[in-house]
N, C-alpha and C positions, 0 to 999 in steps of 0.2 A: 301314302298315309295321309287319312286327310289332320288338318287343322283342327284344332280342340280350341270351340267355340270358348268364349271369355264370359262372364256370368259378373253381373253388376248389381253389387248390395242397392237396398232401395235408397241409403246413405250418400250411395257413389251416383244414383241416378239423381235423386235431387241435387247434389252437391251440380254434377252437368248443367242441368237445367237452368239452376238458378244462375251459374255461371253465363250462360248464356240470355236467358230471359234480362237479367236485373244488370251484369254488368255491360251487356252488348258486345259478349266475343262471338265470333262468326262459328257456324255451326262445321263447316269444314276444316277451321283450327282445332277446333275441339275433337271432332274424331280423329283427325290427325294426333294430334297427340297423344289419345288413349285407344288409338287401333280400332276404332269401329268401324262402321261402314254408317253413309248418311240415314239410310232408308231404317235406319236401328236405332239410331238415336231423333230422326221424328215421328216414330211409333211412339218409342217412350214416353214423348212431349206428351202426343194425342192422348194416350192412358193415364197419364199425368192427371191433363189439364180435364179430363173427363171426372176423374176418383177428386178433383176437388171441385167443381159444379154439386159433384152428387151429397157431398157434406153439406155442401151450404145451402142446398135443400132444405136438408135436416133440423139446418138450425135456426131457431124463432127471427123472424122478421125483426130487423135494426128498430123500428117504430117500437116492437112492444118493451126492447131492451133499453130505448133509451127517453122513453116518456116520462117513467118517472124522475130521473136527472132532471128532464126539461121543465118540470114542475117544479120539483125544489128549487132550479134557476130562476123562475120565475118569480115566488116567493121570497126570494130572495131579495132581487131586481125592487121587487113592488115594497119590501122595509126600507130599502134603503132610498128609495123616492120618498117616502111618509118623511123618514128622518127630515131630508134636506128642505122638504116644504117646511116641515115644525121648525126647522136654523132659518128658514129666509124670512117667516111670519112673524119670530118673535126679535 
């Protein structure tokens, strides 16, 4: 009778990952512990880190998201110079 393969919420697959990406536990503790085999859990990784390149495609360039912030900063920056020249002049 064979073995009845183990099936991992995509919950259970990140939760893996990031255990291993972010904390630095070694990737043969890890299937050790949850009965995998290596070759399953760096498929995973690869599908993983593929489904999030392919989002951040999707999503608009950091530039156009944060130009306008870097303007208000700047306006900002540029009253509060006026101020301190108008305090040192008078």
């Amino acid at each position: 009778m064979k073995k009845k393969r183990k099936t991992y919420s995509p919950k259970e697959k990140v939760y893996l990952l990031k255990k291993h990406l972010v904390n630095g536990v070694a990737v043969s503790q890890i299937c050790e512990e949850n009965q995998c085999n290596r070759p399953y859990f760096t498929a995973g990784n690869i599908n993983f880190l593929s489904k999030v390149r392919q989002v951040q495609k999707r999503l608009p360039p950091r530039k156009s998201l944060l130009s306008p912030l870097r303007k208000k900063n700047c306006q900002a920056r540029r009253k509060i110079r006026q101020e301190k020249r108008k305090s040192w002049a008078s």
